[in-house]
N, C-alpha and C positions, 0 to 999 in steps of 0.2 A: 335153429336155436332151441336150447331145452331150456324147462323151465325154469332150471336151478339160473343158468343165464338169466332171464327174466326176471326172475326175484332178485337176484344182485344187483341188476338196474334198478330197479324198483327203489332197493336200500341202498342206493349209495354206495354200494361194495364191493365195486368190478374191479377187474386188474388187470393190466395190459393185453394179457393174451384175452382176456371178454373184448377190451377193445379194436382187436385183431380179428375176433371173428364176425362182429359187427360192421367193423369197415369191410374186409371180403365180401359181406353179403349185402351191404350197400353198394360197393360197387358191380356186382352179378348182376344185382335188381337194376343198376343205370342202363348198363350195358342192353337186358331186357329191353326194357322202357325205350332207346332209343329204337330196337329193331321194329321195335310194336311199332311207332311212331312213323319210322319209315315205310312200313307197310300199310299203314293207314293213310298216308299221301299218296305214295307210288304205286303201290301193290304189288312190288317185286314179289318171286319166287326166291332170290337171293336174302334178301331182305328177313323172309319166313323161316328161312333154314338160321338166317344169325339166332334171330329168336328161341328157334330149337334148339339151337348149339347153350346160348345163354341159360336156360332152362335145365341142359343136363349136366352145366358147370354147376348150379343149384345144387343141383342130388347129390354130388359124385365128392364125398368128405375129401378135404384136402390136410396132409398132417401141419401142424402147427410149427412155428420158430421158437424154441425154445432162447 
């Protein structure tokens, strides 16, 4: 998320697509949080690769719906 994002939150002055990139990166970060979780119970090797995988969905810009 870039800053110009962050300040539109901040002021009340987001638009759909700010809400669009917000929900994708909440749901990356569940997805995360679940693999962490299961790794911190089970301590799967499977488990550690979802996390990976979650993590490079993070980086890897995806274009927007116009």
């Amino acid at each position: 998320m870039s800053e110009g994002l962050i300040d539109r939150i901040e002021q009340g002055m987001t638009t759909a697509m700010d809400a669009e990139i917000v929900a994708r990166a909440m749901a990356k970060l569940a997805r995360y949080e679940v693999a962490l979780t299961e790794i911190a119970i089970y301590g799967r090797a499977e488990d550690a690769m979802k996390a990976c995988q979650a993590l490079a969905e993070c980086a890897r810009p995806r274009p927007l719906s116009v």
